[in-house]
N, C-alpha and C positions, 0 to 999 in steps of 0.2 A: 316497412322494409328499409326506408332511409336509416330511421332509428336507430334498427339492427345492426345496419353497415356502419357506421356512426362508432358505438358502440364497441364492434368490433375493434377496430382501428384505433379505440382508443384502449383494448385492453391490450393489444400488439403495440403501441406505444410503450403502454407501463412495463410490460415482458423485457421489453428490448429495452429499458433504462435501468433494470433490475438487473438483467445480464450484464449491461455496461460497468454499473456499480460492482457484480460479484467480482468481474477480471479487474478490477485498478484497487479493490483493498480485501489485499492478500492478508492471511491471516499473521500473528507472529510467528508459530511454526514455518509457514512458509516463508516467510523472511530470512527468518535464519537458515532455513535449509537454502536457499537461495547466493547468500552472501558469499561473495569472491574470496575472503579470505581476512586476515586481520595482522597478519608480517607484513614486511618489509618486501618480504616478495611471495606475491602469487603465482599460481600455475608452474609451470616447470620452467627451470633457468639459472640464472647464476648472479650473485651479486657482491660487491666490496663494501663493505661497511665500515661507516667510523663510529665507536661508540662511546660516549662521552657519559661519565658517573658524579656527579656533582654531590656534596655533602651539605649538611647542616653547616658547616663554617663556611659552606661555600667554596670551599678544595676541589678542582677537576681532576680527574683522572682519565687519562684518552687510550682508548684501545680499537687497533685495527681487527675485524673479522670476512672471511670468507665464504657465502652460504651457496650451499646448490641443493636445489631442491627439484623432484620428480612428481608431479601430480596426475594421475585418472583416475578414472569411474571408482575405482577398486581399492586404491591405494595413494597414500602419501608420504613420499620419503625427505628428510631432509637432516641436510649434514649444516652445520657450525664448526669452521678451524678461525682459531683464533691466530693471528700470522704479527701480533705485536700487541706490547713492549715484548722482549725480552723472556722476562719471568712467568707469562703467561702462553709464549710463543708453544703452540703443539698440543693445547685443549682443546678437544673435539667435543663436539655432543650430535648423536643420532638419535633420530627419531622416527621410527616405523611402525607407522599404522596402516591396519586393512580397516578400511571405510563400509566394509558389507558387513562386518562385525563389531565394531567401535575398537577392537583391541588393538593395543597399542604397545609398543616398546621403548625405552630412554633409556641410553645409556652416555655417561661421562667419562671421558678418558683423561686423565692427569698426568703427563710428561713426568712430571719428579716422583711418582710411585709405580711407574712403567707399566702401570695398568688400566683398566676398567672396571667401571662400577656401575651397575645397574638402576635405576632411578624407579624406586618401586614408588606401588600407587599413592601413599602417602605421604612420599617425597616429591612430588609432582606439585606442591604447596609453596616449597622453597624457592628463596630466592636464586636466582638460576646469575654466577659467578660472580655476588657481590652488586646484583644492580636491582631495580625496585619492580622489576619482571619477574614471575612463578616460570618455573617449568613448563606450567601446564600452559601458560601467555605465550612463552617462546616459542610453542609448537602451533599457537594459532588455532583451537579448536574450541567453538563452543556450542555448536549446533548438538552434538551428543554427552554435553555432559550440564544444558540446562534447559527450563522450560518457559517458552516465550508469550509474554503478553500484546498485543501491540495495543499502546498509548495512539495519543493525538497528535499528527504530524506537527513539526515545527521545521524550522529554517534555520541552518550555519551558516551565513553570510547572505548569500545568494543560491545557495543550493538547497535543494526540499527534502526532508529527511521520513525518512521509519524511525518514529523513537519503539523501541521494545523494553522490555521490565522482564528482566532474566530473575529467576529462580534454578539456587542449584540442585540437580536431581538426588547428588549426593549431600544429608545430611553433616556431615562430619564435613565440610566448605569452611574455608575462614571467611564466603563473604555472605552476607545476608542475601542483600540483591548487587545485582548489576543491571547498570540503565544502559542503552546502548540508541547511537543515532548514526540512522543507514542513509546516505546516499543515493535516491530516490530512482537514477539517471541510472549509476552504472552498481547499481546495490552493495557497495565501500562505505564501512564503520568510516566515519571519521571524529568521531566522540565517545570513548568509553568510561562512566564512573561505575567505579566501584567500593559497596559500602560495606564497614564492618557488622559483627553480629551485634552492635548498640543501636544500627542503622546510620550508623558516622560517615560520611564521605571521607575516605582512605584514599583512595589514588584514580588519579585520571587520566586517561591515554588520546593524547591530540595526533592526529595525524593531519600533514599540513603537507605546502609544496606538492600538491598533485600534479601531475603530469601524464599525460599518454603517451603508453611504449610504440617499439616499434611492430610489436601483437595485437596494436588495438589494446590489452588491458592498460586501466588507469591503475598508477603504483604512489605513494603519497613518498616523496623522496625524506621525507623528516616525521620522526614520528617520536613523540613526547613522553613518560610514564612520569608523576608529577604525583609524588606521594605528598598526601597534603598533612599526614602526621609526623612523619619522619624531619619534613621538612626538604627532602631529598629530592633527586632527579636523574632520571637516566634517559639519554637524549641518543637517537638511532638517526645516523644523514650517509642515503644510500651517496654511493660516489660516482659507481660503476653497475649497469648491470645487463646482461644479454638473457633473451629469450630461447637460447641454443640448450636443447636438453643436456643434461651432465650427464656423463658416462656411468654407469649401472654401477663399476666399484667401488664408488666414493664412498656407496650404501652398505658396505662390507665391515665386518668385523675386524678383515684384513687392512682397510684402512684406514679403521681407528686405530689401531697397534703400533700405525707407523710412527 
């Protein structure tokens, strides 16, 4: 009867360290379904950007932007006004997705041909106003348009990561894979490579200067896109930003036109 009770006890041991181990490694689906977000700003809010375009001779170009963004269960909206220099001043880009169906909408507004153009799926490729970010980057989505592996953790500094090995679902991708490394703590990419179809590392996205808002989310205030062919660089340093939802019109057709 000892034996048994013994025995026992030790298969309720093994149960309960199997259980332990299923909740602390999550698969790469769930990781990515998990992830906070991959902009400049999460969750819903408002923020000031400066964004800095560096060339191959090493030429800067500095431009101010304004993003306010709405996020739930259901849906993600989010506006880009570009508010400097000048010559760029009054380009918007929206972006509205229902998250219970992955569909999605982009459109670009261009001040000097006083309209809008719609950013079809194709064009979702492109470099999004001359800097070394897709379309599809600027909006921040990758949970529904790849498929995640999870590799073996490693570490960015001090902090413990999810490495994942992205696969895009769509064929017709300019990238082969994408690697990606989460933030273990508050589930925040803060390393993304991504390789071409030869499997070449093309571009890398650092996000740096982490900070906790005043929501409790953590936002990386500098975040890097570091094309390693081009030789290029497009540098994001939030300035300003509030957790204060934006008003529903910003989301409007009506106020891209403006």
């Amino acid at each position: 009867m000892k034996g048994k009770k013994g025995f026992l006890l030790l298969i309720l041991f093994i149960m309960c360290t199997l259980g332990i181990n299923a909740e602390t490694k999550p698969t790469g689906k769930e990781i990515l379904n998990q992830i906070a977000g991959t902009s400049a700003l999460n969750g819903s809010g408002s923020a000031l950007i400066k964004l800095k375009t560096i060339n191959r001779k090493g030429q800067e170009k500095q431009q101010a932007l304004q993003i306010y963004r709405i996020e739930t269960s259901s849906e993600e909206k989010q506006l880009i006004e570009f508010i400097a220099p000048n010559d760029v001043k009054g380009t918007k880009f929206l972006s509205l997705k229902n998250t219970s169906n992955n569909q999605e909408e982009m459109w670009l507004y261009l001040p000097a041909l006083k309209r809008e153009r719609r950013i079809a799926g194709h064009m979702t490729q492109d470099n999004f106003m001359g800097t070394d970010f897709t379309f599809e980057e600027i909006s921040g989505s990758y949970k529904d348009n790849y498929l995640a592996t999870r590799l073996a953790d490693e570490k960015i500094g001090s902090r413990s990561c999810y490495v994942l090995e992205l696969q895009p679902k769509d064929k017709t991708s300019q990238y082969k894979m994408v690697k990606m490394w989460i933030w273990q703590e508050e589930v925040l990419p803060l390393k993304i490579e991504f390789y071409n179809k030869e499997g070449k590392l093309w571009k890398e996205l650092l996000a740096e200067n982490i900070e906790k808002q005043s929501n409790g989310i953590y936002l990386p205030l500098k975040i890097s896109m570091l094309n390693k062919l081009a030789e290029t660089a497009t540098i994001i340093i939030v300035e300003e930003n509030s957790a204060k939802e934006p008003k529903e019109d910003y989301f409007t057709m009506q106020y891209l036109r403006r």
